[in-house]
C-alpha positions as CSV (number, residue, x, y, z in Angstrom):
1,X,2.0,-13.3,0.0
2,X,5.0,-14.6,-1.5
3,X,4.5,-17.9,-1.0
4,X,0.5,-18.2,-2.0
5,X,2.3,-16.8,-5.1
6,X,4.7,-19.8,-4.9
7,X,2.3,-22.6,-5.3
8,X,1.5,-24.7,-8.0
9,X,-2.1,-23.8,-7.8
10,X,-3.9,-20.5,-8.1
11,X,-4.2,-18.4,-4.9
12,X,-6.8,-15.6,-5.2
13,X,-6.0,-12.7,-3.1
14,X,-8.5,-10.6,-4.1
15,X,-9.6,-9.9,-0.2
16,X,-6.3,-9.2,1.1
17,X,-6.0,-6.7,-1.7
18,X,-9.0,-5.0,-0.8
19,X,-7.8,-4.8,3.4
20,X,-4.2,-3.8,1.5
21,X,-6.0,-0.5,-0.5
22,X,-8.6,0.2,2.4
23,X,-5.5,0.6,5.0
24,X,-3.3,2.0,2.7
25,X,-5.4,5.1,2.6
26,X,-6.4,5.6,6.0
27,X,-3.0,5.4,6.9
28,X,-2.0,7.9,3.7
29,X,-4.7,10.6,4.7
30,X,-3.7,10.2,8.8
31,X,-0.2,11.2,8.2
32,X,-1.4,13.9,5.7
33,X,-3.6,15.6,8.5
34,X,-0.3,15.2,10.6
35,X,1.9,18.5,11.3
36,X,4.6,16.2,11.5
37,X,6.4,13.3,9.5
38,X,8.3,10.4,11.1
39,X,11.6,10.1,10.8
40,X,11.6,6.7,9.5
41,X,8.4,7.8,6.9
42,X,10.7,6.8,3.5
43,X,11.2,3.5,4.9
44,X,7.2,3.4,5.3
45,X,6.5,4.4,2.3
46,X,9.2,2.2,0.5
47,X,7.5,-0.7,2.7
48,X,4.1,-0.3,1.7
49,X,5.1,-0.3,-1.5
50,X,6.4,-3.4,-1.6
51,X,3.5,-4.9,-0.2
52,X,1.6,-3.5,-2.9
53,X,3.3,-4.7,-5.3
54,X,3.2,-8.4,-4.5
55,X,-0.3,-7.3,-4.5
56,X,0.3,-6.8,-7.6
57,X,-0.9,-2.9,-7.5
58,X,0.9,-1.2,-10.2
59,X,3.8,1.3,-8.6
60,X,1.2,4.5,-10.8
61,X,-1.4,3.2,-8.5
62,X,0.8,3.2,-5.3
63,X,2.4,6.5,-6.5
64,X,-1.5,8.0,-6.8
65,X,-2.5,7.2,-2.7
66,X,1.0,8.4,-1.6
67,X,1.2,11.7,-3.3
68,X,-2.0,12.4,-3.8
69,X,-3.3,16.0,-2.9
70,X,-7.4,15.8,-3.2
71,X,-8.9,16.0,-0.2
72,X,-10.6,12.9,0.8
């Protein structure tokens, strides 16, 4: 993602984004449903949203799908 961002010609990554958001919430409401937290689930969270933001999500819109409470 870095690199499409790299070259000298636009790069749209308007798909990817989409895959990005539709993954980042399956994966946000399966660990809510989960008793349990991994031990390594900062280091998830801090990873995904990095991702997003190269995605160029805003960290409010990360911050929504990670602590949000509604059900889905």
């Amino acid at each position: 993602m870095e690199l499409a961002r790299a070259l000298p010609f636009p790069v749209n990554l308007w798909q990817v984004q989409n895959v990005f958001y539709e993954q980042l919430g399956r994966s946000t409401r399966s660990r809510r449903m989960s008793a349990e937290q991994p031990p390594d689930a900062s280091r998830w969270a801090a990873e995904l949203a990095r991702v997003g933001e190269t995605l160029l999500f805003t960290p409010e819109a990360l911050n929504l799908v990670f602590h949000s409470t509604a059900a889905d």
